[in-house]
N, C-alpha and C positions, 0 to 999 in steps of 0.2 A: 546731933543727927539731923540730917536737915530734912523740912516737911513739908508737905503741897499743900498749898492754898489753892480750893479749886473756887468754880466763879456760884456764886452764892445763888439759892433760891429765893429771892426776895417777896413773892407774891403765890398767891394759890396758884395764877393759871401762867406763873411764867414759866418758859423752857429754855429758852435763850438770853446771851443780855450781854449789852456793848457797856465795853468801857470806856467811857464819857472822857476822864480824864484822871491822870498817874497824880499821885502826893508823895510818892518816895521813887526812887530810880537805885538801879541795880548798882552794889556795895552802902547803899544804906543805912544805919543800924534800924531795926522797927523794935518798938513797943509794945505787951499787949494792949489794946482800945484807940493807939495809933490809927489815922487817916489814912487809909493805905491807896485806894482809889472813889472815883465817881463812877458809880453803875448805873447806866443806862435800863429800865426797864421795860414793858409793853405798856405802864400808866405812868412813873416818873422816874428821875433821876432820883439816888440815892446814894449818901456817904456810905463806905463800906470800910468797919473799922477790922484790924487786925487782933486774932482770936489767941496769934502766939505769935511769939518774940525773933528774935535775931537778926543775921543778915542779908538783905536780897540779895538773894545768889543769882535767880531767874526771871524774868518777867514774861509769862506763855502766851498773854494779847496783849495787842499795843493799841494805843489810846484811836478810838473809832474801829477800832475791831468787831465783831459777833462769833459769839460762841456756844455751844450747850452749855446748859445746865452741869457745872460737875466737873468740866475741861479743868487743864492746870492753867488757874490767873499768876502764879508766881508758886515760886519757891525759895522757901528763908533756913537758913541753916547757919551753922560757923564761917567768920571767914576763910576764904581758898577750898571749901569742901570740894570735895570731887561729885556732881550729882548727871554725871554721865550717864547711870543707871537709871535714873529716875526719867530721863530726858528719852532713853531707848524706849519708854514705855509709852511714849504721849500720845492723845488721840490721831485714826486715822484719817482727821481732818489736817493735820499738818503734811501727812503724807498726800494727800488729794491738791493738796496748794504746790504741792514739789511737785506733782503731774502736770497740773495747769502751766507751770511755768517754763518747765522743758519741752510742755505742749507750744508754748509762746515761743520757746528761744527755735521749735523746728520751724513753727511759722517764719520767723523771720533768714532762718538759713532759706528756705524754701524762696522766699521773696528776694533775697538776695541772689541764689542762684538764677531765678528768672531775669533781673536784672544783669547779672551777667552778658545772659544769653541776648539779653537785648540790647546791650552795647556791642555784641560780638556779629550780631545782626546787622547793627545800622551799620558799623565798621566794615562788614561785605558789604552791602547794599552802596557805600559811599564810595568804596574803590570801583565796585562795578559801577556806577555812575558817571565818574571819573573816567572810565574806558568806552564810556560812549559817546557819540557825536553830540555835537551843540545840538542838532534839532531833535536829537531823540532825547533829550534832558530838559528842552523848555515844551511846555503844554501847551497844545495847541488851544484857541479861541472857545472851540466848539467843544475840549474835554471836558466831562463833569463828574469823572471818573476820583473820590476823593482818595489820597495819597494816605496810608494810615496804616503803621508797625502790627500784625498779628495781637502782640502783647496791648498796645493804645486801645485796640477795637475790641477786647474785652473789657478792658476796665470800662469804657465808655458804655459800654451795654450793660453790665453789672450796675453803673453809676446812672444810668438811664439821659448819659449825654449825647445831645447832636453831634454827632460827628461835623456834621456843614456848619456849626457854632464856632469851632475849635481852629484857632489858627495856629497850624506848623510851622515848627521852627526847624527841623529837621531839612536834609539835602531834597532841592525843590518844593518847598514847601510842605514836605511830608510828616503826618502827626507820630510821634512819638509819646512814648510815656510818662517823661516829663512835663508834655504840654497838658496830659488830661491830669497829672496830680496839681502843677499851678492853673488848673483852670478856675474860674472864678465863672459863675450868673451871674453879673453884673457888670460882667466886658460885653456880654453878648448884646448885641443892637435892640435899642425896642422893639422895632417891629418882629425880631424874630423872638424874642421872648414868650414862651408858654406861659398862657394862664390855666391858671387851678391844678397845680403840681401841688401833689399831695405832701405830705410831712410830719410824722411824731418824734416823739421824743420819750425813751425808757427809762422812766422813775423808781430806784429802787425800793421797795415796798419796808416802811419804817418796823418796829416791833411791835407797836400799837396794832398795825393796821393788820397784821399778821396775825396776829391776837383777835383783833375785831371780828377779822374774817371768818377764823375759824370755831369761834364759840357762836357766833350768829346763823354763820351754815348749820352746824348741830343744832341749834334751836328751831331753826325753822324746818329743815329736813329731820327731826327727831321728836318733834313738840306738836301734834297736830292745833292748827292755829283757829281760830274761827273769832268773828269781828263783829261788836254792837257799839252803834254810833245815834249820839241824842244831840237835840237842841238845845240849850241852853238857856232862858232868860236873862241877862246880865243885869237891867235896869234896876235893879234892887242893890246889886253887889258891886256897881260902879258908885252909885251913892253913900252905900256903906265908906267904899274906900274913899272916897272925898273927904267925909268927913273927918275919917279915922284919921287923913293925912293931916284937918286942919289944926287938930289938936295934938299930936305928935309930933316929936321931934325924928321918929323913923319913918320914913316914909314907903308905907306898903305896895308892893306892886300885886297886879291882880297874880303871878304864881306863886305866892306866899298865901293869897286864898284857897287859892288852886291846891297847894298840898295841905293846909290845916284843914280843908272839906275832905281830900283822900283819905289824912289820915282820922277823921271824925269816923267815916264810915265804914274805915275796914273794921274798927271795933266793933261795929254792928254787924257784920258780914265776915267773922275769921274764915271764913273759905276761900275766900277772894287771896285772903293777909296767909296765902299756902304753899309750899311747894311740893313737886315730887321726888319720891328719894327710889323708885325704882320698887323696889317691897313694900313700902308704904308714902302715904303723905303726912308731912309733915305739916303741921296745922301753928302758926306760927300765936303765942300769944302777945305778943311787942311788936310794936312798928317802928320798921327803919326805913324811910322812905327814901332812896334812889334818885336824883335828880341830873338827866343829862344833862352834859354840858360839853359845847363843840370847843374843841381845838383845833392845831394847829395840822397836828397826825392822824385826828379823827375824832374818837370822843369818848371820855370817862365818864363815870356816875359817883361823885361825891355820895355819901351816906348822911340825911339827915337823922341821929338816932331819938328813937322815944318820941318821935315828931306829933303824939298824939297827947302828950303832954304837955307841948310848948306854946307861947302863944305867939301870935304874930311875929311881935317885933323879933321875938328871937330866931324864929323862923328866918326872917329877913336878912340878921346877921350871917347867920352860920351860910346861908345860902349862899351869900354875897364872899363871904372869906372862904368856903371849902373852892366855890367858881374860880376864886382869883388862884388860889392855890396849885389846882388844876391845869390853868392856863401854862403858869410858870412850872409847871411840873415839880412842884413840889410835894403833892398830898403825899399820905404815910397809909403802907396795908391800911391800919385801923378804918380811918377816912373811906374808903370807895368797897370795902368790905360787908358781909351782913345781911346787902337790902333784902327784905321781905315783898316789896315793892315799886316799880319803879314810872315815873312821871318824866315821858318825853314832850317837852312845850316849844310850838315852831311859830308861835304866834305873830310876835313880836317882827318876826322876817317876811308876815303878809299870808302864811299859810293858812289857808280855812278849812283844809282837813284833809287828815292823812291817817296810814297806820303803822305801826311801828309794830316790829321784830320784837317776842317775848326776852327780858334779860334773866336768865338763869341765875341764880335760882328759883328765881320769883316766877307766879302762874300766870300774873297779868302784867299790864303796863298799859299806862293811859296814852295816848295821842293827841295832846289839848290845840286845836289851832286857836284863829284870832277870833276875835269879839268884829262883829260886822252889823253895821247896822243897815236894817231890810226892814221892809213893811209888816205889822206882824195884827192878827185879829184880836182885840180887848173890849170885852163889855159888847160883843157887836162889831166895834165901828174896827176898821182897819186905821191901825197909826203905828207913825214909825218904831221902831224897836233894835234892842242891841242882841243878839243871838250869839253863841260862841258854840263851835260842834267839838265834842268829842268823841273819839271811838276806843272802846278796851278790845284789846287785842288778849285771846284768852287759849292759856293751854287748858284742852279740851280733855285731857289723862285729868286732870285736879277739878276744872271747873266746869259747870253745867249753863246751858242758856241763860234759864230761869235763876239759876244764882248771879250771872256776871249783871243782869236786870235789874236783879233787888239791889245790889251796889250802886247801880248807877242813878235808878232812881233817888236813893239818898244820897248819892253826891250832888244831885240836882237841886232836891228839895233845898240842902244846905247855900248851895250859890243865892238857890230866887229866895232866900227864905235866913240873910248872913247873920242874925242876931244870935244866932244860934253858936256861931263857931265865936264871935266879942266874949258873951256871955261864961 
């Protein structure tokens, strides 16, 4: 008996999901644990193996498609089944595609009836032409009166063309419809050339960014937001990492500080390491710290787990392979799953300070810009100094003023103060 394969949930917050690309094609035999397609998700691509057996009888998206959660991706039965039945049943998204396209095929009856009518025009216009004297057919010196088909003079107006741009090819020079579909901006003379003609271009919105959008709308619009932003000392934590680099063979960069000091202090701070569940808060005792990271569609957050357990180097690793992962779209649920915490850092691209949008489930999320050196007061004397700002961006349902402050103080103390996080 033959049975639907609908298109897989692959992640908590997916709803849709394009198929990347086919590994079997219809009369196939499939295997169960067979390769059956590449699923497209809102964080990566993924293999999608076949859960039961036989033969593709159907395939319901084809390779760059989107579809819900749930639609038929195929159907596998015996060979020659009859699954007519099953096909009477499929979402009203196929019937909406049979609209659009009958909606297409009227468009273009419709365009070709106008056309019609526009050859059946110029073809009177041309006889009656024909039946008038030389001098009523050539223009005189002083007309400025432009020659232009009913049908030319809309599309020109819709297309926002000069008519006086546009040379006719029609009887006396007159514009027809052909002239304004071959017209080209770059016959027209320079001097009559418009500048600052406006221009976009409509980018369909990938699954990521679709996703993006709509979990960061609910956060901000659901999450009341409120924002504390501190100086930094770095001159202790740039020496540390000097030296830490001369002797190592992994060489640390300052957001490997940056999260082994988050994760130091949310141990000291679980209210920060919290989220909300609606009925209660959820009081997290493990750290999993969240590290954005931009792509190509927008941007994931790999999961450092236990990161309050690790030291540096490893830190450094997993940072660098979940990143890479990410870029190429290959992380797995597990991977970008979990965070308790998440650390957006725009340093490195020259930012000195920003705030960033809470990532749910987590209550806070840091904003690390760059390290900048400014004159700073010591001992007295004014000398130069490295400063880096932060700001926590804090759901105000879980966390209070005076709690997101005691965090940050001891994320500070930890930077100007790094023997603490070696140790």
């Amino acid at each position: 008996m033959a049975e639907v394969v609908t298109m897989p949930r692959l992640s908590d917050t997916m709803e849709e999901g394009t198929v990347a690309k086919w590994h079997k094609k219809v009369g196939d035999k499939v295997s169960e644990g067979d390769l059956l397609a590449e699923i497209e998700t809102d964080k990566a691509t993924m293999d999608f193996e076949s859960f039961q057996e036989g033969v593709l009888l159907h395939i319901g998206i084809e390779e760059g498609s989107t579809a819900p959660v749930d639609s038929i991706l195929a159907i596998l039965g015996e060979k020659g089944e009859d699954i007519s039945d099953i096909l009477e049943g499929k979402s009203s998204s196929e019937s909406e595609e049979k609209d659009e396209k009958e909606e297409s095929k009227e468009e273009k009856k419709e365009i070709k009836d106008e056309d019609k009518k526009e050859d059946k025009s110029d073809k009177k216009e041309e006889s009656s032409s024909e039946s008038r004297s030389k001098e009523s057919t050539s223009d005189s010196s002083g007309d400025d009166r432009i020659k232009a088909s009913p049908l030319a003079k809309k599309m020109a107006e819709d297309k926002g063309i000069d008519l006086k741009s546009v040379k006719g090819t029609g009887e006396g020079g007159r514009i027809v419809k052909q002239d304004i579909d071959n017209y080209k901006e770059s016959s027209v003379p320079a001097a009559q050339t418009e500048l600052g003609k406006e221009s976009y271009e409509d980018v369909p919105v990938s699954q990521m960014r679709k996703v993006i959008a709509k979990r960061l709308a609910e956060s901000k619009f659901t999450a009341p937001h409120f924002y504390l932003t501190l100086d930094i000392d770095m001159d202790a934590a740039m020496e540390a990492r000097k030296s830490i680099n001369l002797i190592s063979e992994t060489k640390i960069s300052f957001n490997d500080l940056v999260v082994k000091a988050v994760a130091a202090s949310l141990k000291k701070h679980p209210a920060v390491n919290s989220s909300w569940m609606g009925d209660k808060i959820r009081v997290n005792h493990h750290v999993h710290i969240g590290v954005a990271v931009a792509v190509e569609d927008g941007l994931l957050v790999p999961v450092i787990r236990h990161a309050d357990q690790k030291g540096l180097a490893t830190i450094n690793g997993e940072v660098k392979a979940l990143a890479e992962k990410a870029k190429n779209k290959k992380l797995q649920p597990a991977e970008w799953e979990g965070n308790t915490f998440t650390i957006s850092n725009l340093g490195m691209f020259g930012i000195e300070e920003f705030t960033a949008i809470v990532n749910p489930p987590d209550s806070c999320i840091l904003a690390v810009g760059g390290i900048k050196q400014v004159p700073v007061v010591k001992n007295g004397a004014v000398v130069p100094g490295n400063v880096m700002k932060v700001t926590l961006s804090c759901d105000h349902r879980v966390v209070d003023g005076a709690t997101g402050a005691g965090f940050l103080q001891t994320f500070k103390g930890l930077l100007e103060n790094p023997m603490g996080l070696i140790l």
